[in-house]
BARO-104750 format. One record per residue: residue number from 0; residue in one letter; x, y, z of N, C-alpha, C in turn. Coordinates in steps of 0.2 Angstrom, whole numbers, plus 2048, in hexadecimal, padded with zeros to 3 digits. Layout:
% residues N
{num = NUM	residuo = a	nx = X	ny = Y	nz = Z	cax = X	cay = Y	caz = Z	cx = X	cy = Y	cz = Z}
...
% end
This chain:
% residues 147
{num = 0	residuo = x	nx = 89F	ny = 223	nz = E27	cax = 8A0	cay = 220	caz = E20	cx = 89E	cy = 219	cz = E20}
{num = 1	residuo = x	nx = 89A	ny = 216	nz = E1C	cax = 898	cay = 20F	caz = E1B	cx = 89D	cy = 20A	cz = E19}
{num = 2	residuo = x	nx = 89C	ny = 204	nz = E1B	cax = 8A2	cay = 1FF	caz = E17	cx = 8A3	cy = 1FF	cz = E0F}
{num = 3	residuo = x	nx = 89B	ny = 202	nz = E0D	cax = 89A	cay = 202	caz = E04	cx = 89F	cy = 207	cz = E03}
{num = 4	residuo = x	nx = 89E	ny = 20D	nz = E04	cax = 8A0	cay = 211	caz = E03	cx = 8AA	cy = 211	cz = E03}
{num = 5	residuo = x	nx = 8AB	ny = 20E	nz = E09	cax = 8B3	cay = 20C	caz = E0B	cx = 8B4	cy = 206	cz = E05}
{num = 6	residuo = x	nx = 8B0	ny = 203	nz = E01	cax = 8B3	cay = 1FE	caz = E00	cx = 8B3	cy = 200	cz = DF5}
{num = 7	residuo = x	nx = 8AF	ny = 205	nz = DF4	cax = 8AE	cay = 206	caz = DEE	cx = 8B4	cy = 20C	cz = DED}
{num = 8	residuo = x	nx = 8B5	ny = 211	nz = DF4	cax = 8BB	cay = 212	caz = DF1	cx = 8C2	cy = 210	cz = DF2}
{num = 9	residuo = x	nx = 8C2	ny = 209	nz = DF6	cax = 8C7	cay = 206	caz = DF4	cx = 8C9	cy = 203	cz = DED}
{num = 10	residuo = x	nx = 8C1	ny = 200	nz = DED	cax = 8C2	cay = 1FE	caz = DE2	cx = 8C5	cy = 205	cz = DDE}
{num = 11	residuo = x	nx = 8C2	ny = 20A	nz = DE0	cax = 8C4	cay = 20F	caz = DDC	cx = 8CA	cy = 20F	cz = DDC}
{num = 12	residuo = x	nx = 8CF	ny = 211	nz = DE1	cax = 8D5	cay = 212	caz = DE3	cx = 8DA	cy = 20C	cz = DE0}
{num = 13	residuo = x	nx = 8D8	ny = 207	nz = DE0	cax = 8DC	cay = 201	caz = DDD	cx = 8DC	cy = 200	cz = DD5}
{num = 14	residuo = x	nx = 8D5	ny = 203	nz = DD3	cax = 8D8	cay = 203	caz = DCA	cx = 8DA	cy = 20B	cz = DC8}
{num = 15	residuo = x	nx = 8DA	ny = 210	nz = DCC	cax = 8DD	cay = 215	caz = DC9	cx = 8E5	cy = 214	cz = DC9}
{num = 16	residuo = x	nx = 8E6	ny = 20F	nz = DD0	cax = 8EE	cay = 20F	caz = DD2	cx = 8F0	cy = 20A	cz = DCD}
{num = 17	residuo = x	nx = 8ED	ny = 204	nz = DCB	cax = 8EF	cay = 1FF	caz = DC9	cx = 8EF	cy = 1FD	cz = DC1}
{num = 18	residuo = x	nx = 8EA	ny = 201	nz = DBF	cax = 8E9	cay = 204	caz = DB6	cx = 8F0	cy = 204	cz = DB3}
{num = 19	residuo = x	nx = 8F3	ny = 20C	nz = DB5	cax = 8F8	cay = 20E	caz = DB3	cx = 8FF	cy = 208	cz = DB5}
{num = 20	residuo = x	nx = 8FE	ny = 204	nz = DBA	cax = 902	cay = 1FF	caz = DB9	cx = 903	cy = 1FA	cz = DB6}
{num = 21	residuo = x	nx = 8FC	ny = 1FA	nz = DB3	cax = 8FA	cay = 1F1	caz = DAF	cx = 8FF	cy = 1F2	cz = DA8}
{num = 22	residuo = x	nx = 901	ny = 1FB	nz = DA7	cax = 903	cay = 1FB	caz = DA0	cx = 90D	cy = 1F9	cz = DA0}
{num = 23	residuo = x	nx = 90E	ny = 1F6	nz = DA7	cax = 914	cay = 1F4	caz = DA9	cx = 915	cy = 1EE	cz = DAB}
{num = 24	residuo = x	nx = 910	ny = 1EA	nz = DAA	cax = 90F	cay = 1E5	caz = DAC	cx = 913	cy = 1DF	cz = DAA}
{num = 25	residuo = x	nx = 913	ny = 1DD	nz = DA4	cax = 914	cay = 1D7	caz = DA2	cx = 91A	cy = 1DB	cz = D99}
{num = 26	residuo = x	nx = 91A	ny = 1D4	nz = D94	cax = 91D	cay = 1D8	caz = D91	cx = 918	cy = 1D7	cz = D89}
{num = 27	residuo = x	nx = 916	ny = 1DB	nz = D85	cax = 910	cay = 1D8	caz = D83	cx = 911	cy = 1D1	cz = D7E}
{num = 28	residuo = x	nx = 915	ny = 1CD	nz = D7E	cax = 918	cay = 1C6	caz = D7B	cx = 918	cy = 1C1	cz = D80}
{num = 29	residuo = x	nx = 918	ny = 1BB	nz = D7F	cax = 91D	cay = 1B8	caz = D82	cx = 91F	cy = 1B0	cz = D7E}
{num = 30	residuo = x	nx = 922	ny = 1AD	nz = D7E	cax = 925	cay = 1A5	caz = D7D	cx = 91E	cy = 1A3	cz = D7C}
{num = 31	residuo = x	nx = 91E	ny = 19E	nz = D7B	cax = 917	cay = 199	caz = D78	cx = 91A	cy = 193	cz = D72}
{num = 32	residuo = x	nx = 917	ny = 18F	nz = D76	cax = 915	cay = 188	caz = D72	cx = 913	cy = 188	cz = D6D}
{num = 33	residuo = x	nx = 914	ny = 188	nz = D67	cax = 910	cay = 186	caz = D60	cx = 911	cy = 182	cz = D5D}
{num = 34	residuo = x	nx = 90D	ny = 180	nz = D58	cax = 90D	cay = 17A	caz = D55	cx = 913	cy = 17B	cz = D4D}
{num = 35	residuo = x	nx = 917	ny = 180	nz = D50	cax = 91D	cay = 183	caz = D4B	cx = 923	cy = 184	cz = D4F}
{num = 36	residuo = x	nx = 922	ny = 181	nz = D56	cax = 92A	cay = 17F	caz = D5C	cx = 926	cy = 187	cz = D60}
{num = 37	residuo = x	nx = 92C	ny = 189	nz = D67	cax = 92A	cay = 18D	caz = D67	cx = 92B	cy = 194	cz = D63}
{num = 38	residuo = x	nx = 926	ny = 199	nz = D65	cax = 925	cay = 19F	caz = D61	cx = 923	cy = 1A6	cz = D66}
{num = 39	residuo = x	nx = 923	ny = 1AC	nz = D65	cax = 91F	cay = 1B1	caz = D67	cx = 917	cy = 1AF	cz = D69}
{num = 40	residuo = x	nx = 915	ny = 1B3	nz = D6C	cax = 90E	cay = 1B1	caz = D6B	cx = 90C	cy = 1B8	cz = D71}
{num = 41	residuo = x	nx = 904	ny = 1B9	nz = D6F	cax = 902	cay = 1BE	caz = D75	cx = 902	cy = 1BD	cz = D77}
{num = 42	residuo = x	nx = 8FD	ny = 1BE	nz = D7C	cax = 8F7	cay = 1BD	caz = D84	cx = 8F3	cy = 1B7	cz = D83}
{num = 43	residuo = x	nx = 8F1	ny = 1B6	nz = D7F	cax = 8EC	cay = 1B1	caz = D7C	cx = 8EF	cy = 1AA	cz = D7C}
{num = 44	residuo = x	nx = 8F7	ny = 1AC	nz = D78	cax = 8F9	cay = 1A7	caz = D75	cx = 8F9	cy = 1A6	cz = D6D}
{num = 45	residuo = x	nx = 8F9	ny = 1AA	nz = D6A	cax = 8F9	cay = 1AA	caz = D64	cx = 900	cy = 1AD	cz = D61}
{num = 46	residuo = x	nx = 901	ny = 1A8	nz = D5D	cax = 907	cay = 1A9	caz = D5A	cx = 908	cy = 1B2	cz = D56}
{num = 47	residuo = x	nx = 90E	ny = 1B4	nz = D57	cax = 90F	cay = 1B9	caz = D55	cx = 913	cy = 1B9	cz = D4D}
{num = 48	residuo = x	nx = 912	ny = 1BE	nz = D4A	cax = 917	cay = 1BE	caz = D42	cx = 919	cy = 1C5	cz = D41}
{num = 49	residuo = x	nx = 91F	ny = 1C5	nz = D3D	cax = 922	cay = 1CB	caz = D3C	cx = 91E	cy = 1CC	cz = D33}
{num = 50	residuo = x	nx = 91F	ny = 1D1	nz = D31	cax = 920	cay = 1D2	caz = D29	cx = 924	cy = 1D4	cz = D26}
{num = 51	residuo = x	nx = 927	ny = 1D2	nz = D20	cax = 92E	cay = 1D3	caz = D1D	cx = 92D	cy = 1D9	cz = D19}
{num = 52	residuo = x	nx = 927	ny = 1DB	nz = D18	cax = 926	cay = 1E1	caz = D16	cx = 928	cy = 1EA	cz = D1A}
{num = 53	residuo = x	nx = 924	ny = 1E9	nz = D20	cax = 929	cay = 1EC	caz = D27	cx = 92D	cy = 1F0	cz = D26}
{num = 54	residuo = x	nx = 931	ny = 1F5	nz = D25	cax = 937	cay = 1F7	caz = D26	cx = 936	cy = 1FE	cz = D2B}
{num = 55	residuo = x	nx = 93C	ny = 200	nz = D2E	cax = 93E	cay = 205	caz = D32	cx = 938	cy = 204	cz = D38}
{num = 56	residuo = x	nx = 936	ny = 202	nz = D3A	cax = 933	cay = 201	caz = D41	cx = 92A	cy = 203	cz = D3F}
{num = 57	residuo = x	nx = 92A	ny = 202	nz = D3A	cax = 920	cay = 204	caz = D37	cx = 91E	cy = 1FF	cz = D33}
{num = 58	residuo = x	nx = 919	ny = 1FF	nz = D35	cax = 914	cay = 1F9	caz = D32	cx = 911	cy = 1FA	cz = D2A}
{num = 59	residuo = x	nx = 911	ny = 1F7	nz = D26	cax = 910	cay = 1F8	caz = D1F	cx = 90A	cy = 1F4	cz = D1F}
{num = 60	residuo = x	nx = 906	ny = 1F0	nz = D23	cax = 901	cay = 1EE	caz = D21	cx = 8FC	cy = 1F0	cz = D25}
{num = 61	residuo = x	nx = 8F9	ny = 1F2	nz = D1F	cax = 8F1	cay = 1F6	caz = D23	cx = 8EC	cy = 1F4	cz = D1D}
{num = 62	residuo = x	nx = 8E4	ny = 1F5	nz = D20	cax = 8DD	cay = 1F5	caz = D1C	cx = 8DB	cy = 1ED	cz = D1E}
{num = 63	residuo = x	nx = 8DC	ny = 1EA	nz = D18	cax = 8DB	cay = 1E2	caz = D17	cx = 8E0	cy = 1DE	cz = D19}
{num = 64	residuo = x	nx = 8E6	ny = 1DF	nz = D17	cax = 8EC	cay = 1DE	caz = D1D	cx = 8ED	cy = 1DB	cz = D22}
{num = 65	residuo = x	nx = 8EB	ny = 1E1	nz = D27	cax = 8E7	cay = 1E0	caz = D2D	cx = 8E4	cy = 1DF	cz = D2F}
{num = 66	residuo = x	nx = 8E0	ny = 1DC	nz = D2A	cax = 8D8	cay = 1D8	caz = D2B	cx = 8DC	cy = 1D0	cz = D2C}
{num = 67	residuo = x	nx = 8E1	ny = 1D0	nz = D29	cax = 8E3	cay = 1C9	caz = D29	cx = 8E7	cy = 1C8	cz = D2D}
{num = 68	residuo = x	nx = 8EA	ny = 1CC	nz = D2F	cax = 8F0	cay = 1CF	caz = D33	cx = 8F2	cy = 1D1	cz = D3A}
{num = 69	residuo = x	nx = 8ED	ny = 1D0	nz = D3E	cax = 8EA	cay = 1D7	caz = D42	cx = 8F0	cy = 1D8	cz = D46}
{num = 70	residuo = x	nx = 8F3	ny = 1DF	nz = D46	cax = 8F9	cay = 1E2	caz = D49	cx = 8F6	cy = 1E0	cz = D51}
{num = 71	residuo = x	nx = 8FB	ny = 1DF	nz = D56	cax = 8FD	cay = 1DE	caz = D5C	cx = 8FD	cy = 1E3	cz = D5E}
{num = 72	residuo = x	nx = 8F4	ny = 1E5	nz = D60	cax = 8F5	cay = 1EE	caz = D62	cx = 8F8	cy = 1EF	cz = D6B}
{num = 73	residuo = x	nx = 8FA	ny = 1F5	nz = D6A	cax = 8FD	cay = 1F7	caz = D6F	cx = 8F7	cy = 1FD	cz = D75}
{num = 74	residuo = x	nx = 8F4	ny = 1FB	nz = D77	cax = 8EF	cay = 200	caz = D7F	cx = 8F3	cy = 206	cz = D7E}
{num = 75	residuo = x	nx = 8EF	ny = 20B	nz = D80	cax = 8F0	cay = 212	caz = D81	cx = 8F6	cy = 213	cz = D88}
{num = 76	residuo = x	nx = 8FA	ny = 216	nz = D85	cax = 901	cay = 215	caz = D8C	cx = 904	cy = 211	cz = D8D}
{num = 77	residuo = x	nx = 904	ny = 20D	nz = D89	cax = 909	cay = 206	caz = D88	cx = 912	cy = 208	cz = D88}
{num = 78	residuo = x	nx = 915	ny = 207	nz = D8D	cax = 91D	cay = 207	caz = D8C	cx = 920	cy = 202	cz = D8B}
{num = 79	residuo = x	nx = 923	ny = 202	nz = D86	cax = 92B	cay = 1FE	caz = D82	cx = 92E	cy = 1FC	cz = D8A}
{num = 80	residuo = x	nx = 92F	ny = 1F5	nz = D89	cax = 933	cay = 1F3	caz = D8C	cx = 938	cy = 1ED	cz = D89}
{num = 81	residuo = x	nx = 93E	ny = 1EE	nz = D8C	cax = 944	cay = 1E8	caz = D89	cx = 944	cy = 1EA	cz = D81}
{num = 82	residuo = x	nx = 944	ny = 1E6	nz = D7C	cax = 943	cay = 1E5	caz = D74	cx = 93C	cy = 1E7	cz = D72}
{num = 83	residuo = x	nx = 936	ny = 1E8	nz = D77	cax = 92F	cay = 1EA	caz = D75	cx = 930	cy = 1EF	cz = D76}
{num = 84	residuo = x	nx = 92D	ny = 1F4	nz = D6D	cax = 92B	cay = 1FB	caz = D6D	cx = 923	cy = 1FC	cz = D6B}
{num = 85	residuo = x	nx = 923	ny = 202	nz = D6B	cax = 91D	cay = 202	caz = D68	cx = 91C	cy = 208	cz = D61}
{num = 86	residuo = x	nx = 91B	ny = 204	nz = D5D	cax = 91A	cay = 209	caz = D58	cx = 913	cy = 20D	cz = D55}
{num = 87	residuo = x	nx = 911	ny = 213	nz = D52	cax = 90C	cay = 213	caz = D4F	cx = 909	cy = 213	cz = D49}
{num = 88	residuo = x	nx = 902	ny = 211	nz = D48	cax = 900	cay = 20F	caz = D41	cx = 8FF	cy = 214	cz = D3E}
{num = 89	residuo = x	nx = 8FD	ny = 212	nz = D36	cax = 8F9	cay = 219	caz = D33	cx = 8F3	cy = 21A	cz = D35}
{num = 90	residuo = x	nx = 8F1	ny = 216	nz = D38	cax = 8E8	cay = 217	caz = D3B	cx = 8E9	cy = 21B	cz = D43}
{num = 91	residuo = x	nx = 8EF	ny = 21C	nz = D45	cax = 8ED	cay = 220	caz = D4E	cx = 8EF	cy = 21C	cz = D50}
{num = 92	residuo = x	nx = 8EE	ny = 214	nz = D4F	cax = 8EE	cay = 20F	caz = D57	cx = 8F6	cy = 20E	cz = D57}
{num = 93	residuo = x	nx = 8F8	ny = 20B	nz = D5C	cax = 8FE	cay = 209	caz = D5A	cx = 900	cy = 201	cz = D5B}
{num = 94	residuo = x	nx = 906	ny = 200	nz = D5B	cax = 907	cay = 1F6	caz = D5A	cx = 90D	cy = 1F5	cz = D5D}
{num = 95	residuo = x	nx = 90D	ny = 1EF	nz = D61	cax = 915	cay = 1ED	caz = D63	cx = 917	cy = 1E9	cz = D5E}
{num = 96	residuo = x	nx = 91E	ny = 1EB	nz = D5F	cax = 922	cay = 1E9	caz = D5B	cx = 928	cy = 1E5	cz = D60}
{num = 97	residuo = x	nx = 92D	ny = 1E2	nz = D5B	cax = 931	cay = 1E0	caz = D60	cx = 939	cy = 1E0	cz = D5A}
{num = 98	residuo = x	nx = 93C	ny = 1E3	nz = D5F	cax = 943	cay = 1E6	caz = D5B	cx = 942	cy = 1EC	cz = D55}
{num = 99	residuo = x	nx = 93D	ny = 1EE	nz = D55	cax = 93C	cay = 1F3	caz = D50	cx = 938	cy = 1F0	cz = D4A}
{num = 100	residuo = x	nx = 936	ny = 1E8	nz = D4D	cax = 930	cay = 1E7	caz = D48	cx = 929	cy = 1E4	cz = D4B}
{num = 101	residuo = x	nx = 923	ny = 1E8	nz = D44	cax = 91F	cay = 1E7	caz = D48	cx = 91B	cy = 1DF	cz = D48}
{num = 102	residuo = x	nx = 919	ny = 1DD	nz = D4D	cax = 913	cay = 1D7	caz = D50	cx = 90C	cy = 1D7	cz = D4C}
{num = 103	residuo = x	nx = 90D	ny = 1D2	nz = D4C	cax = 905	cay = 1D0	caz = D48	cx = 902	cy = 1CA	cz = D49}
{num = 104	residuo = x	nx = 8FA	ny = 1CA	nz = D4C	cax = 8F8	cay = 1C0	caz = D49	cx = 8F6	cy = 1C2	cz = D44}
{num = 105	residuo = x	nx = 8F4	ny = 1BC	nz = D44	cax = 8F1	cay = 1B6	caz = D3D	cx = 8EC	cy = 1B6	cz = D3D}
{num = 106	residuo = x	nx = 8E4	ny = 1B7	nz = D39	cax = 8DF	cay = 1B3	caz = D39	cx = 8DC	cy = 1B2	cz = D3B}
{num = 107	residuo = x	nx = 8E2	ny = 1AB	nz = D34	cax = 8E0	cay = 1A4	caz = D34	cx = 8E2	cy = 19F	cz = D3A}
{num = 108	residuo = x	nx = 8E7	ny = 1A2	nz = D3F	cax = 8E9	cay = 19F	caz = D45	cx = 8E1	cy = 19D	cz = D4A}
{num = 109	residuo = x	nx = 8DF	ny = 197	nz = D4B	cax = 8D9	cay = 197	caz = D4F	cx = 8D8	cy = 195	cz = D53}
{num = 110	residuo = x	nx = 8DD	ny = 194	nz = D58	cax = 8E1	cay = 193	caz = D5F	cx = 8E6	cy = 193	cz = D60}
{num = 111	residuo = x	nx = 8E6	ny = 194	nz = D66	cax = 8EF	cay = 195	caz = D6B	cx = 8F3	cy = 191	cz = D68}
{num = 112	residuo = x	nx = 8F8	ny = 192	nz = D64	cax = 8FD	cay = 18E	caz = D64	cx = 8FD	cy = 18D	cz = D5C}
{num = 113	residuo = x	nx = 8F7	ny = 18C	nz = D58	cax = 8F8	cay = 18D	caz = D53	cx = 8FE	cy = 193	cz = D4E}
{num = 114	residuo = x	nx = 8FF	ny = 191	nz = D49	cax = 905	cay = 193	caz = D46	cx = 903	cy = 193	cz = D3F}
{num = 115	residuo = x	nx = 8FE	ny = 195	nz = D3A	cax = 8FD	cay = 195	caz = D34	cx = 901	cy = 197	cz = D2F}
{num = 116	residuo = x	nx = 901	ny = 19E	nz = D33	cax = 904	cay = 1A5	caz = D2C	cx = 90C	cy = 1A5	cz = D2E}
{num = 117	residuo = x	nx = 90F	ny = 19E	nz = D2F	cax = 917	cay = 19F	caz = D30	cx = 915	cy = 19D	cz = D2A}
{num = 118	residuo = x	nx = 91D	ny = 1A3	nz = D23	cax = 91E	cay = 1A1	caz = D1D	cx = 918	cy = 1A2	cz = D19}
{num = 119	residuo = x	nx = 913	ny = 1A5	nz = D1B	cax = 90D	cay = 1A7	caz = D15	cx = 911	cy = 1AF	cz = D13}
{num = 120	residuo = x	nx = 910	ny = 1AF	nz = D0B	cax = 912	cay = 1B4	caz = D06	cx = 90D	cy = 1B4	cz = D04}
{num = 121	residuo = x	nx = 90D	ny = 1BC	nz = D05	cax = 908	cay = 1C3	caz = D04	cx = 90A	cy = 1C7	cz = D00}
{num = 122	residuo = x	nx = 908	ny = 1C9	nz = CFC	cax = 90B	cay = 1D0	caz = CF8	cx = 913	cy = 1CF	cz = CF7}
{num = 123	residuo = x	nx = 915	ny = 1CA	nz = CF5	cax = 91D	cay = 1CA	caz = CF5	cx = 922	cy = 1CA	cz = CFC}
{num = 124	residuo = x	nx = 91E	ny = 1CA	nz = D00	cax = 922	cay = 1C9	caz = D05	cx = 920	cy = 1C3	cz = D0B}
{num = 125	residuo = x	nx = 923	ny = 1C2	nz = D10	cax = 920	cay = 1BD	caz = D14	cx = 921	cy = 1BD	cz = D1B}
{num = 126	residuo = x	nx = 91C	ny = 1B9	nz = D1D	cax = 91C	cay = 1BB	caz = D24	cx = 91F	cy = 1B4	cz = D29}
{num = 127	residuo = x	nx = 921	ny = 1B6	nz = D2D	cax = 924	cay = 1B0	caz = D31	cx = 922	cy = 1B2	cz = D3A}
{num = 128	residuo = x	nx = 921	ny = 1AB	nz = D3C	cax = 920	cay = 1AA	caz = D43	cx = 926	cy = 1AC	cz = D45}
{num = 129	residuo = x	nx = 925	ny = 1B0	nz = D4D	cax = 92B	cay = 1B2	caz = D50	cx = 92E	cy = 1AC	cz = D54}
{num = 130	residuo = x	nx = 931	ny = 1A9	nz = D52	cax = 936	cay = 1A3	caz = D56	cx = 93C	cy = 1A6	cz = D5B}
{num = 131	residuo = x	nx = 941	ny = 1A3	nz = D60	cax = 947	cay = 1A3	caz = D63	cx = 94C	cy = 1A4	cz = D5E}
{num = 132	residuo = x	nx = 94A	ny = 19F	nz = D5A	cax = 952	cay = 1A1	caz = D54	cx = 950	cy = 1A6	cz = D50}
{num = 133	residuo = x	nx = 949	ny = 1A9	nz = D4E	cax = 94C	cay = 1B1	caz = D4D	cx = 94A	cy = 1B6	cz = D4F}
{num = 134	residuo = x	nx = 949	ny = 1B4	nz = D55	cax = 94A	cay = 1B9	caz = D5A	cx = 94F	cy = 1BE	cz = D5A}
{num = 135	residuo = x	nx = 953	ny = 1BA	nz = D5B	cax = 95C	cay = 1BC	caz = D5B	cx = 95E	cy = 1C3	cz = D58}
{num = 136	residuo = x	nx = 95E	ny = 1C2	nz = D51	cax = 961	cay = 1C7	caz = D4C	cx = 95D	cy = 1CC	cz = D4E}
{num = 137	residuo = x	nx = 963	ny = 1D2	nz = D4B	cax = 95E	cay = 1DA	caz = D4E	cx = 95A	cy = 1DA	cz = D47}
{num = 138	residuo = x	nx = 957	ny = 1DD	nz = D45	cax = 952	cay = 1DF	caz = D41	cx = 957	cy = 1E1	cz = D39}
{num = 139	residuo = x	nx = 95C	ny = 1E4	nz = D3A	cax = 961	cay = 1E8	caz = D35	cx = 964	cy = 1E0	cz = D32}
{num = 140	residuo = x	nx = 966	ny = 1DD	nz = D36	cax = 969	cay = 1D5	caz = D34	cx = 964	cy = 1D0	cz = D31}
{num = 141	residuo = x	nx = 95E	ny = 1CF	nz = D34	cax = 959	cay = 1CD	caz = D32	cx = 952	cy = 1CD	cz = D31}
{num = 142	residuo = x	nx = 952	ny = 1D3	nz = D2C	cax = 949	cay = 1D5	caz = D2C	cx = 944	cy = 1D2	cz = D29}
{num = 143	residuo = x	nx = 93D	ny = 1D0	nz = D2D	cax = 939	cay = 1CE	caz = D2D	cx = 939	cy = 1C8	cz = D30}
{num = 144	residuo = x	nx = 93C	ny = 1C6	nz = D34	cax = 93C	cay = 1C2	caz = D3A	cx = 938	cy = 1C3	cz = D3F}
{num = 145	residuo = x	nx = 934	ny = 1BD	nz = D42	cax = 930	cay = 1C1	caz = D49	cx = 935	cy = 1BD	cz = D4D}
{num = 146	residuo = x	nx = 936	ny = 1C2	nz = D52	cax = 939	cay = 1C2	caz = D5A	cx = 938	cy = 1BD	cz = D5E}
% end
């Protein structure tokens, strides 16, 4: 057997093994610097937001919403971990949530750390940046807070 050959299935053997890992890897949020203290934020860096519209652990915004909004999708076999769940949408996909509510960016946020849509009202409701201090409350004591 060639060294190509030894060495193509080692690539092989390493993402079939390590795929199903990645979905255990990290958690899909973390702390982040904004120009609104710190806040939630993805992988990127982008601020995260709850909506006050939200309730029992499902996302009310879809279509255009969405387009403004984009849900914090959740990968195929994604597992809950700590306060992160994973809920699904009316379209199939699904979204991390945190504490039973779901995650969302912005937009208009046009880099890391940006913080636009803290306190922007949509349709009667509003959205807020996940910060530390409302992190805290569970969802039933505090709804519409990002985590």
């Amino acid at each position: 057997m060639s060294i190509r050959v030894l060495a193509l299935r080692a690539l092989i053997a390493s993402v079939l093994i390590g795929a199903p890992l990645a979905a255990f890897a990290a958690d899909p949020a973390m702390p982040y610097e904004t120009l609104a203290g710190t806040a939630l934020a993805d992988a990127k860096g982008m601020t995260l937001y709850t909506f006050d519209k939200d309730a029992g652990g499902r996302s009310m915004c879809m279509g255009p919403c969405a387009a403004n909004w984009p849900p914090l999708t959740a990968p195929p076999g994604a597992t809950p971990t700590g306060k992160f769940s994973v809920i699904p949408r009316d379209d199939g996909s699904h979204q991390w949530a945190y504490s039973g509510r779901p995650l969302y960016t912005w937009s208009k946020d046009a880099k890391p750390g940006d913080a636009t849509g803290d306190g922007v009202q949509q349709r009667l409701a509003r959205r807020q940046a996940l910060t530390p201090a409302s992190a805290m409350p569970e969802p039933s004591i505090c709804p519409g807070r990002l985590v």
